[in-house]
N, CA, C and O atoms as a CHARMM CRD file, in Angstrom:
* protein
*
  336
    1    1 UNK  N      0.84200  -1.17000   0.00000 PROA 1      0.00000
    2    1 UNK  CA     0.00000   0.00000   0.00000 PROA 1      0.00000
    3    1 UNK  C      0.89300   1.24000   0.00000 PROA 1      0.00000
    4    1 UNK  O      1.68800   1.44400   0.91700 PROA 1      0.00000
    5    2 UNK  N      0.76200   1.99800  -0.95700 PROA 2      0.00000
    6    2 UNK  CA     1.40800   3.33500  -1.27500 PROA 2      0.00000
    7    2 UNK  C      1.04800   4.44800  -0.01100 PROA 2      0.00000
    8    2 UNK  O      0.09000   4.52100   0.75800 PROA 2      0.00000
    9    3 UNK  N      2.07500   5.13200  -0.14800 PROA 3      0.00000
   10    3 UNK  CA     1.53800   6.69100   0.60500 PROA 3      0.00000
   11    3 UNK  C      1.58900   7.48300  -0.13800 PROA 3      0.00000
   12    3 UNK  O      2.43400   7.45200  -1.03300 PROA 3      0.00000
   13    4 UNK  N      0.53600   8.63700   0.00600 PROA 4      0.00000
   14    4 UNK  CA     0.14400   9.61300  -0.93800 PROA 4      0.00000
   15    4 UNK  C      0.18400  11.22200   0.01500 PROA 4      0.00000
   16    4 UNK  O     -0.20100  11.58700   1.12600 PROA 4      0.00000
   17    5 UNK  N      0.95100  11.91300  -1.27100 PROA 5      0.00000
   18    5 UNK  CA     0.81900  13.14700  -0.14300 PROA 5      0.00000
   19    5 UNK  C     -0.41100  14.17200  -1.43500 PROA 5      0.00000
   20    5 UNK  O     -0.69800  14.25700  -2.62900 PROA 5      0.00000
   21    6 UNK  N     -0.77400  14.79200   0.04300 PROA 6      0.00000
   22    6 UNK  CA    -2.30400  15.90800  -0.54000 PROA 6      0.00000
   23    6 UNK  C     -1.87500  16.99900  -0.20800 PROA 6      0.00000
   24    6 UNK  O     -0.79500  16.89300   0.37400 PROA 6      0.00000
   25    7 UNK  N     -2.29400  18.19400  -0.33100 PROA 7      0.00000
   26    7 UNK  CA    -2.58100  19.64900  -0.94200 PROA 7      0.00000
   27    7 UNK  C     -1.97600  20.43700   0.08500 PROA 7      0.00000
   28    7 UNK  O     -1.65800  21.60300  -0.15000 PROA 7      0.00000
   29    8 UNK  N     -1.70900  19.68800   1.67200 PROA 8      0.00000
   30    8 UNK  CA    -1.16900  20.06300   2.51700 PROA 8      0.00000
   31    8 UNK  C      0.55300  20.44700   2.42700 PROA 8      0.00000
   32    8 UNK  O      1.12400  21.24800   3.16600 PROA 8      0.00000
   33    9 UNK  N      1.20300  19.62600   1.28700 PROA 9      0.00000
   34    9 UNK  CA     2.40100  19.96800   1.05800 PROA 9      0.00000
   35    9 UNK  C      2.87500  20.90500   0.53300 PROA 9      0.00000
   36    9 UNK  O      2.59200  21.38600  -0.56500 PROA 9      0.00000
   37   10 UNK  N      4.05300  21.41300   1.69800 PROA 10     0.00000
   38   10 UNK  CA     4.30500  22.77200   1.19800 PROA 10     0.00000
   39   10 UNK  C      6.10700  22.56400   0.43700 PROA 10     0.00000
   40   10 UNK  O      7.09400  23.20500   0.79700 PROA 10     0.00000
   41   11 UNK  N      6.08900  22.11200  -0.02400 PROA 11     0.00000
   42   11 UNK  CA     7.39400  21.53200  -0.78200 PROA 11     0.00000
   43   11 UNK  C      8.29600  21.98700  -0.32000 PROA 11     0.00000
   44   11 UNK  O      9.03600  22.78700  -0.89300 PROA 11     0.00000
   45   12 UNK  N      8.42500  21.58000   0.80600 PROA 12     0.00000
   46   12 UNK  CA    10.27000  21.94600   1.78100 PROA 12     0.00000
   47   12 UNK  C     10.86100  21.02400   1.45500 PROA 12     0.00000
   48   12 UNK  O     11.87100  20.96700   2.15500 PROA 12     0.00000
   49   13 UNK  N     10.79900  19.77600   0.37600 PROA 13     0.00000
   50   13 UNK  CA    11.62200  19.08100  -0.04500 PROA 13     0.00000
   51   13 UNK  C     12.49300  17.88100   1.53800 PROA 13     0.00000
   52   13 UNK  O     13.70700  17.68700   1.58900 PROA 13     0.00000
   53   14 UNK  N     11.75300  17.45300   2.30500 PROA 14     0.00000
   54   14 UNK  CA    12.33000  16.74400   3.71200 PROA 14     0.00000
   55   14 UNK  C     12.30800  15.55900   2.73400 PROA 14     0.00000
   56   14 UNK  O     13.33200  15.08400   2.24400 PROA 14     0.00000
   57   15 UNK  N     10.69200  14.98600   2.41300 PROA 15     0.00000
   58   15 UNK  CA    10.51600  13.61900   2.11700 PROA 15     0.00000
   59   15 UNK  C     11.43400  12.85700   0.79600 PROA 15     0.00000
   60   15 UNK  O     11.69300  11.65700   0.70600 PROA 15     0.00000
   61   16 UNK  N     11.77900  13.83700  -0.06700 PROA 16     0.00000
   62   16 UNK  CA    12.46200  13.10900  -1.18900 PROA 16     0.00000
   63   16 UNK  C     13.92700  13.07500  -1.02600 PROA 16     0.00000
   64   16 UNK  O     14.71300  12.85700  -1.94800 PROA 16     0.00000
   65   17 UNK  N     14.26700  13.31500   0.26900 PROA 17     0.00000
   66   17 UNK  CA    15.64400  13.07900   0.84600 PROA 17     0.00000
   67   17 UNK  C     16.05200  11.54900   1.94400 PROA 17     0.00000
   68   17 UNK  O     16.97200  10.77700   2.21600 PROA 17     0.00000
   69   18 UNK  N     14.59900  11.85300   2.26600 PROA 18     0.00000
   70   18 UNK  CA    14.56500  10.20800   3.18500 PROA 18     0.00000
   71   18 UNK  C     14.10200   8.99200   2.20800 PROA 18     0.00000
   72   18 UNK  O     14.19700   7.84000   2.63300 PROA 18     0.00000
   73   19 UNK  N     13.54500   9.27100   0.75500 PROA 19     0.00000
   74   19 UNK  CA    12.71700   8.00500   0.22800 PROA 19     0.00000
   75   19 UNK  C     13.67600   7.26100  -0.48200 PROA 19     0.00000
   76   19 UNK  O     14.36500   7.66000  -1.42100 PROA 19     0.00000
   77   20 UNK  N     13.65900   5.52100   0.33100 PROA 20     0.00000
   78   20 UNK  CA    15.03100   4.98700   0.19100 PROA 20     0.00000
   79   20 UNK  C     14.96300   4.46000  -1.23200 PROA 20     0.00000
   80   20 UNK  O     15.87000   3.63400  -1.34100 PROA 20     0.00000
   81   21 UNK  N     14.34000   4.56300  -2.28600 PROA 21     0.00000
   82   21 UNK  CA    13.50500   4.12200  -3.46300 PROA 21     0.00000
   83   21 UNK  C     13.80400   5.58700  -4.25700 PROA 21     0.00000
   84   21 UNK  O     14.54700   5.72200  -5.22900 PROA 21     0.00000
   85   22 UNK  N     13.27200   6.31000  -3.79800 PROA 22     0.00000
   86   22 UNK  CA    13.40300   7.57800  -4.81100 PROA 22     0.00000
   87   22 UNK  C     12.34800   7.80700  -5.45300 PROA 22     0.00000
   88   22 UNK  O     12.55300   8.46600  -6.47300 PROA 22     0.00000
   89   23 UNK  N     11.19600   7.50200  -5.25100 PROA 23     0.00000
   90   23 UNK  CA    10.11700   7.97800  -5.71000 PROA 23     0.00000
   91   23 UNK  C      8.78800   9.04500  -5.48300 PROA 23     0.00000
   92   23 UNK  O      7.62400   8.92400  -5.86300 PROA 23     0.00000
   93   24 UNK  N      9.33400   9.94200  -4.84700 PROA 24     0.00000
   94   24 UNK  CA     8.78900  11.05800  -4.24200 PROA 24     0.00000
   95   24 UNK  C      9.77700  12.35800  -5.39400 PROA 24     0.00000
   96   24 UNK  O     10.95700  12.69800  -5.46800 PROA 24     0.00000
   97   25 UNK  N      8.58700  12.71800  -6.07300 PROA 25     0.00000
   98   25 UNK  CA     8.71200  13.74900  -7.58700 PROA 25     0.00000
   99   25 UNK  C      7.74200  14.78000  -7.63200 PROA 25     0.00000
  100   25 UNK  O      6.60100  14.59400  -7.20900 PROA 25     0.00000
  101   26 UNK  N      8.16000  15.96600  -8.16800 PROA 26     0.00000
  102   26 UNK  CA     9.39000  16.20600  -8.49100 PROA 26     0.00000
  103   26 UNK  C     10.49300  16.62700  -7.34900 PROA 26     0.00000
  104   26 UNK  O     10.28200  17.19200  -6.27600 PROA 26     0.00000
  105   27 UNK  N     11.52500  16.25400  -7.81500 PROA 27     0.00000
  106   27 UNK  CA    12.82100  16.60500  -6.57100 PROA 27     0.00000
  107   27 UNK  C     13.78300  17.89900  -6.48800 PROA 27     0.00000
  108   27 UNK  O     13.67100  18.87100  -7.23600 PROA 27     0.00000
  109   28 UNK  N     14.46500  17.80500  -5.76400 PROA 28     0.00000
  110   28 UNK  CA    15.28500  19.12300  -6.00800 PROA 28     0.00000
  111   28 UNK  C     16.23800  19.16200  -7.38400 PROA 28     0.00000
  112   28 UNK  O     17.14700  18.38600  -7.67800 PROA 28     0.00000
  113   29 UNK  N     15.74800  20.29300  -8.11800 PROA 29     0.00000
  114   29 UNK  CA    16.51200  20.43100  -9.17400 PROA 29     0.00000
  115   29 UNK  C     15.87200  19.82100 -10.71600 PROA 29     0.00000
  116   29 UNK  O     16.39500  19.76400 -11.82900 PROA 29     0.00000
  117   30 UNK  N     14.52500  19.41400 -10.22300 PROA 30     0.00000
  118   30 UNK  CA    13.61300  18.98800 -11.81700 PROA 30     0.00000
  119   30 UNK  C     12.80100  20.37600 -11.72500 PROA 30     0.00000
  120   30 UNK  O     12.58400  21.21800 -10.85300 PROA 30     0.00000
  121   31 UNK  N     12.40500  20.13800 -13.32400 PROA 31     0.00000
  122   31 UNK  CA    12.25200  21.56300 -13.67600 PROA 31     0.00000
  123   31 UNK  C     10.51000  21.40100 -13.52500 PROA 31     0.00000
  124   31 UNK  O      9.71600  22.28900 -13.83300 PROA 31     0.00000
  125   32 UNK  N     10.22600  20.35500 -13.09900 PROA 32     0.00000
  126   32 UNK  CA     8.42800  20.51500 -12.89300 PROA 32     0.00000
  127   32 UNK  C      8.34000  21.31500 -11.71100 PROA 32     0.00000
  128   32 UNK  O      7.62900  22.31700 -11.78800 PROA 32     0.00000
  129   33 UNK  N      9.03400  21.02300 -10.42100 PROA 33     0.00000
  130   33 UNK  CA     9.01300  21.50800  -8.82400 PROA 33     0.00000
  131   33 UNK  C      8.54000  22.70100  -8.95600 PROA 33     0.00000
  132   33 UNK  O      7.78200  22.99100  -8.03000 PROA 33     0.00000
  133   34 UNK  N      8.70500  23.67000  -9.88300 PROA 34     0.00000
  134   34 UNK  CA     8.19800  25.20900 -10.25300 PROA 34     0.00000
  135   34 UNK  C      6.06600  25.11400 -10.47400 PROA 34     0.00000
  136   34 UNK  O      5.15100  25.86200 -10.12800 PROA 34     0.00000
  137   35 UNK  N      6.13400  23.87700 -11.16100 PROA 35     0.00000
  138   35 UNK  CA     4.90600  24.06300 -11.71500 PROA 35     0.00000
  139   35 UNK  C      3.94500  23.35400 -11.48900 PROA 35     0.00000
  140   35 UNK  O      2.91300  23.25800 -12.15200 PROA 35     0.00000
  141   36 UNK  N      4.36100  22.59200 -10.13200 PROA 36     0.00000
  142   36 UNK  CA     3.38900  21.75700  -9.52000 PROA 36     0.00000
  143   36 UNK  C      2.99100  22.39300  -8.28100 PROA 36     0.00000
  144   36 UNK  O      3.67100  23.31700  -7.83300 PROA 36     0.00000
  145   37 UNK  N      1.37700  21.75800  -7.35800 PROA 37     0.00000
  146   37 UNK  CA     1.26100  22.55800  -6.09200 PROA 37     0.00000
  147   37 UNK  C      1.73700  21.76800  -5.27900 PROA 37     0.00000
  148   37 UNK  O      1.84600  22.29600  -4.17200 PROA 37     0.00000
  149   38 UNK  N      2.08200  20.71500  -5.31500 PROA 38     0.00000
  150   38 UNK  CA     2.34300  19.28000  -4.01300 PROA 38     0.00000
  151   38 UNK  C      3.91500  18.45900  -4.73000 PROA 38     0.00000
  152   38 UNK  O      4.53600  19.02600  -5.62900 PROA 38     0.00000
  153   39 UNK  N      4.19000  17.63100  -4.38300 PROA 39     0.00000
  154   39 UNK  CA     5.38200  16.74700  -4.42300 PROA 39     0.00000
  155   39 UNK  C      4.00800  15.53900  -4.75700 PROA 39     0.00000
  156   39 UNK  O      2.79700  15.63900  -4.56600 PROA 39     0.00000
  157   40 UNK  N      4.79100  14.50300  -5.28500 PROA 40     0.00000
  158   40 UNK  CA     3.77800  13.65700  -5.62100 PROA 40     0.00000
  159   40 UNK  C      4.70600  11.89600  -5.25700 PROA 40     0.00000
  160   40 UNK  O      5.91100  11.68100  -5.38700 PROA 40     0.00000
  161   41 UNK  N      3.76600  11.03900  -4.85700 PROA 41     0.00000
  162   41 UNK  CA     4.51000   9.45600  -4.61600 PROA 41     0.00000
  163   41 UNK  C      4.20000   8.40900  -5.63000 PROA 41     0.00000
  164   41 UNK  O      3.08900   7.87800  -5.60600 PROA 41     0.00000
  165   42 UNK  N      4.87400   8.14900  -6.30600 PROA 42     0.00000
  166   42 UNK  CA     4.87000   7.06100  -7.57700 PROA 42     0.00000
  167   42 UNK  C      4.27000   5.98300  -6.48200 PROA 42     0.00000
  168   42 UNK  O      4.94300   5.59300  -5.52800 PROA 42     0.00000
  169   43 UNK  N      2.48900   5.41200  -6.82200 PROA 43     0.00000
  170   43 UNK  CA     2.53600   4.50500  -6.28200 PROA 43     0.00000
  171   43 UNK  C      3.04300   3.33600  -6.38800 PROA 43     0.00000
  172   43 UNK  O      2.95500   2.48100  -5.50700 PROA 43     0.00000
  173   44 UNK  N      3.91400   3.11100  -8.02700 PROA 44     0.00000
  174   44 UNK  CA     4.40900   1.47100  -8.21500 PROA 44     0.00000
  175   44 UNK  C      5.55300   1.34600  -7.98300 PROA 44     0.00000
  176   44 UNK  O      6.25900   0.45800  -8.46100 PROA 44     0.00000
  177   45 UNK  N      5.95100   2.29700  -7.14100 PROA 45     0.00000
  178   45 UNK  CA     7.36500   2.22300  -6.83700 PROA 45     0.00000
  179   45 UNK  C      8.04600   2.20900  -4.92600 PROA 45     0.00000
  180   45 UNK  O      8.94300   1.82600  -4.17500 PROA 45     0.00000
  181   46 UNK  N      6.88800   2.88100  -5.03000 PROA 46     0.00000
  182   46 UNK  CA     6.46700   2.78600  -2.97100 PROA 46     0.00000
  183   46 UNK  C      6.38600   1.81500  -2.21600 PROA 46     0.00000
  184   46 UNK  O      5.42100   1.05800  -2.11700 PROA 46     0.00000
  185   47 UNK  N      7.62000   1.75900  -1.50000 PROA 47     0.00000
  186   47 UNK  CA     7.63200   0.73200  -0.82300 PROA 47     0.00000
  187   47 UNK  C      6.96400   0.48800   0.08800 PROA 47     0.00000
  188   47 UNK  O      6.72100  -0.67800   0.40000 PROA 47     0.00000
  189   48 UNK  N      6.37500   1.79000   0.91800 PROA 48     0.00000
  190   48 UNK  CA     5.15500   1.66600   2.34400 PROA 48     0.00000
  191   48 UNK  C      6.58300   2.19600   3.53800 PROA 48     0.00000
  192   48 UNK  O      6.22100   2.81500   4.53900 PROA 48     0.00000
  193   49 UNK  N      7.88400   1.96200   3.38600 PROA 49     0.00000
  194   49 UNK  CA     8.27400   2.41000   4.48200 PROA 49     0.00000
  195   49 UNK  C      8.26300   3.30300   5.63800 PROA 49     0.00000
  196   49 UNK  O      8.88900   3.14200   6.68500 PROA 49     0.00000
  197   50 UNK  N      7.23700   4.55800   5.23300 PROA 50     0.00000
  198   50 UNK  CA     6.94500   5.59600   6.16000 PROA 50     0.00000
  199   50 UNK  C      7.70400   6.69800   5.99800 PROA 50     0.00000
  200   50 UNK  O      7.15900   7.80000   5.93500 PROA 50     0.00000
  201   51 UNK  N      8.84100   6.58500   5.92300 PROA 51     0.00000
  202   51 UNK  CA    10.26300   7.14000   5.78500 PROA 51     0.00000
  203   51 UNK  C      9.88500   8.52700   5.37900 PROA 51     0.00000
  204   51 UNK  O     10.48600   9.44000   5.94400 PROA 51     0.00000
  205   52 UNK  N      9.07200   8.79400   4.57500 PROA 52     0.00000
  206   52 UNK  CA     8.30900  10.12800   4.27700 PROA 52     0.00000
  207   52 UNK  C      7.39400  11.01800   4.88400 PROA 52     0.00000
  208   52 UNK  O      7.32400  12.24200   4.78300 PROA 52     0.00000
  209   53 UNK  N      6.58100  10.08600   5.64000 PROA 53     0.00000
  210   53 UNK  CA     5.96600  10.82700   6.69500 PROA 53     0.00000
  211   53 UNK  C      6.07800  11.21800   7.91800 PROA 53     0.00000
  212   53 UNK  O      5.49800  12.11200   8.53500 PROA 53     0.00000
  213   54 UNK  N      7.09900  10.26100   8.30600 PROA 54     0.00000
  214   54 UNK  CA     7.65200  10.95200   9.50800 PROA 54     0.00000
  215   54 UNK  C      8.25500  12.27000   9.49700 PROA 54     0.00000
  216   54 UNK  O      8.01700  13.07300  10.39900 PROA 54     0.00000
  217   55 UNK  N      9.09700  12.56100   8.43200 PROA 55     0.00000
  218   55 UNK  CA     9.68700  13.67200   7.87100 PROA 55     0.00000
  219   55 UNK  C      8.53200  15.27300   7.68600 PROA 55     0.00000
  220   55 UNK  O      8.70900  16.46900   7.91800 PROA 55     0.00000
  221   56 UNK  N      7.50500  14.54500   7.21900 PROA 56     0.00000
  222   56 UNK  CA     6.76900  15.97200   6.70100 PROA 56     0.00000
  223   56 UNK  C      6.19300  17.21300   7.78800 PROA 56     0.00000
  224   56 UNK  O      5.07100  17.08200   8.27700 PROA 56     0.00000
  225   57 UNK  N      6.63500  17.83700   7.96100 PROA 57     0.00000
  226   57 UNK  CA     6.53600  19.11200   8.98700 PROA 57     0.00000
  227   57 UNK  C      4.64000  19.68500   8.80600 PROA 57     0.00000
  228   57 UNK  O      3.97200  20.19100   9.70800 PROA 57     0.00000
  229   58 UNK  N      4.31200  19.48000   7.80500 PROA 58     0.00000
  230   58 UNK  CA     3.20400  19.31600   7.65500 PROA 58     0.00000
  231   58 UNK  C      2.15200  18.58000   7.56700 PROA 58     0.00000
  232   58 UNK  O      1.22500  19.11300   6.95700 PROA 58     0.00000
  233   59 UNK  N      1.94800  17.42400   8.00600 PROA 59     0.00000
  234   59 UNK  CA     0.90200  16.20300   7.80200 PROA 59     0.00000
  235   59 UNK  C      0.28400  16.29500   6.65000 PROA 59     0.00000
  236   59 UNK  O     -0.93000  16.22600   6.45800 PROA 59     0.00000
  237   60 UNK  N      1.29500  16.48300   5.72500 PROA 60     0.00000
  238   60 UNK  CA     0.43200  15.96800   4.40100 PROA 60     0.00000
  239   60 UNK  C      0.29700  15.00200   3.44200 PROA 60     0.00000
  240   60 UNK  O     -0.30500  14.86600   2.37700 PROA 60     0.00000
  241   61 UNK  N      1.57700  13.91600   4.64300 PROA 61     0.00000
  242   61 UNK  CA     1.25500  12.47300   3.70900 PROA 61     0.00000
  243   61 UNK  C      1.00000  11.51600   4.57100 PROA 61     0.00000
  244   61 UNK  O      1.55000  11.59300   5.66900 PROA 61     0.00000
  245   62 UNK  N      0.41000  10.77000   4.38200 PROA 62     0.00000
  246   62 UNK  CA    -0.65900   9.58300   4.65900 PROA 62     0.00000
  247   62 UNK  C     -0.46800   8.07200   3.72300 PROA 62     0.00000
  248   62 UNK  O     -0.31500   8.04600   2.50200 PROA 62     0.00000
  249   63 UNK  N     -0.51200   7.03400   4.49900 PROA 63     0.00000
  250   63 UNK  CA    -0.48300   5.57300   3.63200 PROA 63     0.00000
  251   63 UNK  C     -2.38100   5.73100   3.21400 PROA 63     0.00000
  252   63 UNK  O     -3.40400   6.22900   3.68300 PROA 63     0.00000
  253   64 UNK  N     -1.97200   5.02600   2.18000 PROA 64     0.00000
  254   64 UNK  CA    -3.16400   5.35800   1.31100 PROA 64     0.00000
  255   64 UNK  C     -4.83400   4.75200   2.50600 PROA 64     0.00000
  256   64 UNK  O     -5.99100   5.15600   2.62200 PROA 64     0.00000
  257   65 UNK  N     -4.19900   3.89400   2.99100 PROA 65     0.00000
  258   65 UNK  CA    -5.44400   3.32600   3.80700 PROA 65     0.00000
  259   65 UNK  C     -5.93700   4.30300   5.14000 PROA 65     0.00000
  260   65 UNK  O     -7.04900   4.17800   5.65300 PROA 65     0.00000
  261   66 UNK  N     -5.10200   5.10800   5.51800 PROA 66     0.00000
  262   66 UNK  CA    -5.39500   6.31500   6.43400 PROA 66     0.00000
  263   66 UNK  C     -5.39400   7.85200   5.84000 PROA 66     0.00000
  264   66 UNK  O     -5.24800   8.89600   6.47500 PROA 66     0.00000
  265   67 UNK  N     -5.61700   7.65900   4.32800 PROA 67     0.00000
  266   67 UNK  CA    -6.29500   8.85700   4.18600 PROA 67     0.00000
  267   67 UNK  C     -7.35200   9.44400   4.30300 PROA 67     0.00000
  268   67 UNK  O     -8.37000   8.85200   3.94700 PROA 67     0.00000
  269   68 UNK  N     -7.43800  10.67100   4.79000 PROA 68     0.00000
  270   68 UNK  CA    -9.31100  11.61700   4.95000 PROA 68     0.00000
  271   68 UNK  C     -9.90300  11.03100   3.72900 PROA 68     0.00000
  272   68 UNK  O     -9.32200  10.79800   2.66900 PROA 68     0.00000
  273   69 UNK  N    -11.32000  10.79500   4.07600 PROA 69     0.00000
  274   69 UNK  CA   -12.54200  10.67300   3.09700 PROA 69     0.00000
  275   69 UNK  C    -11.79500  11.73600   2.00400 PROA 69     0.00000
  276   69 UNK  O    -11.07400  11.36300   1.07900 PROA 69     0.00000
  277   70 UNK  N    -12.09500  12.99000   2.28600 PROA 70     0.00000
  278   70 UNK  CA   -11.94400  14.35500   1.97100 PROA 70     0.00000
  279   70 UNK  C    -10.83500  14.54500   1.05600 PROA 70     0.00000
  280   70 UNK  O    -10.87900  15.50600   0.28800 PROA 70     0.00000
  281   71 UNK  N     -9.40000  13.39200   1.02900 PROA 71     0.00000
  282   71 UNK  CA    -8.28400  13.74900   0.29800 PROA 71     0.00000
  283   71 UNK  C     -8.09100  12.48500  -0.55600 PROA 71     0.00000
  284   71 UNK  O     -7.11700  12.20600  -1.25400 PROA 71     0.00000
  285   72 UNK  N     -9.20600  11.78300  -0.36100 PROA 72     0.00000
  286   72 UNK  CA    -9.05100  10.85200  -1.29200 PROA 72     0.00000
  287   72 UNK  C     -8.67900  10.91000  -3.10600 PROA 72     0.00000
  288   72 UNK  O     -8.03300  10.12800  -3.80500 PROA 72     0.00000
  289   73 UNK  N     -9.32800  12.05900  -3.40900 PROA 73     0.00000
  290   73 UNK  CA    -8.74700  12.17300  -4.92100 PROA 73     0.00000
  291   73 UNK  C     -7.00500  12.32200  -4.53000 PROA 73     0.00000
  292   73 UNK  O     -6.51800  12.15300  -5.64800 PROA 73     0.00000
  293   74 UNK  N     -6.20400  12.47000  -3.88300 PROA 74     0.00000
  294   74 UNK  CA    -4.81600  12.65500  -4.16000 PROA 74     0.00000
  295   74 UNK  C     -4.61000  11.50400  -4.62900 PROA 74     0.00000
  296   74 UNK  O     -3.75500  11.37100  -5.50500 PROA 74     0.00000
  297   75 UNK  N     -5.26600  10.51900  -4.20800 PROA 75     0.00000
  298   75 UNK  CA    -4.43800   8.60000  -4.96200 PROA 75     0.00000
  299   75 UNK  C     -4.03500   9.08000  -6.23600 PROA 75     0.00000
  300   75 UNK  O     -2.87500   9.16500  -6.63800 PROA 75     0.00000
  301   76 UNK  N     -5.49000   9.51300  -7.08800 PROA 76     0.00000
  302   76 UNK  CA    -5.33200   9.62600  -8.52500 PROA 76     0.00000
  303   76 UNK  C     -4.72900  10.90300  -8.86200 PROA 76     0.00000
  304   76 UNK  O     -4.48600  10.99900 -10.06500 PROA 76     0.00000
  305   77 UNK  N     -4.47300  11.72500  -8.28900 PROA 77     0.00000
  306   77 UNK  CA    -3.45600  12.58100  -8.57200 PROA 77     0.00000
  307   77 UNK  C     -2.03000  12.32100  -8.82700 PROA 77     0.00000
  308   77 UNK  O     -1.23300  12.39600  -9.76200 PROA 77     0.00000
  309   78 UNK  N     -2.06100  11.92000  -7.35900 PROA 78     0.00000
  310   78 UNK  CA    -0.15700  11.37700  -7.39200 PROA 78     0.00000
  311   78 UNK  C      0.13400  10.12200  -8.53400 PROA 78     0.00000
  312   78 UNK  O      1.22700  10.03200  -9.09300 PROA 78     0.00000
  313   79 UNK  N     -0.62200   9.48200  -8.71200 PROA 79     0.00000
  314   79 UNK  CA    -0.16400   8.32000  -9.99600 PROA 79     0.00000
  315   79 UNK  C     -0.08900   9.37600 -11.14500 PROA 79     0.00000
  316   79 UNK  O      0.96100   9.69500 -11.70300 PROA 79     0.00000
  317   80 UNK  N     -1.34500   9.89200 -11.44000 PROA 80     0.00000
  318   80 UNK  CA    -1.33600  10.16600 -12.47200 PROA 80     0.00000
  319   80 UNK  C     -0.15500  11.04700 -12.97700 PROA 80     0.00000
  320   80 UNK  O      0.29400  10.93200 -14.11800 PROA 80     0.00000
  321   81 UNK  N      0.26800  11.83200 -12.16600 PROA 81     0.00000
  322   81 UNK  CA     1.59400  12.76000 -12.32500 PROA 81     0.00000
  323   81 UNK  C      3.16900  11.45400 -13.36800 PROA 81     0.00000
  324   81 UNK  O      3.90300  11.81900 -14.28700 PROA 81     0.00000
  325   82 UNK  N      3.13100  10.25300 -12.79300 PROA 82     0.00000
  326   82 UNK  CA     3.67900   9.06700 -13.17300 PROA 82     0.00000
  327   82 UNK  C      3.38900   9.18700 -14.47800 PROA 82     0.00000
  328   82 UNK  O      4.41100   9.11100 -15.15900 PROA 82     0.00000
  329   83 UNK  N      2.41600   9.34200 -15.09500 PROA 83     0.00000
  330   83 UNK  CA     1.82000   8.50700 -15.98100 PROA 83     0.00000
  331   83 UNK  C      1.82900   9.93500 -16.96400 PROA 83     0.00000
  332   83 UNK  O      0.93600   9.73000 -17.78600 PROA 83     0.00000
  333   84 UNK  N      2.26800  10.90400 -17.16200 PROA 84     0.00000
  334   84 UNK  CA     2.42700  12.07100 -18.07500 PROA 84     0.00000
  335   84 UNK  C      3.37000  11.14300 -19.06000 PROA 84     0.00000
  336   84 UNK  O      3.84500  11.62100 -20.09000 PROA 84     0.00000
């Protein structure tokens, strides 16, 4: 089960420094980071380690099974960002 971060992220860039996989995009130094509102988690690449949320100064990522009713569209957000 993936973790997904929502609308709460304010892109201080913590989580794509701890993700032992590397799948927390865009990162420091891609040229999307300008033109996105959130950081986004490749779900087929997510290992579930946490490693990201402990990090976030903001509670804005969540394993997909403890996300708000309310932030549920981020699943299909964050894949879909993958899938451009």
């Amino acid at each position: 089960m993936a973790y997904v971060i929502t609308d709460a992220c304010t892109k201080c860039m913590n989580c794509p420094e701890v993700c032992p996989v590397s799948c927390i995009h865009p990162a420091e130094g891609e040229d999307a980071l300008d033109r996105v509102e959130h950081l986004n988690i490749d779900p087929d690449e997510c290992t579930s380690c946490g490693a990201c949320a402990g990090e976030c100064p903001s509670d804005a990522i969540f394993e997909e099974t403890d996300l708000p009713d309310d932030k549920e569209q981020f699943i299909q957000e964050n894949a879909a960002y993958f899938k451009k």
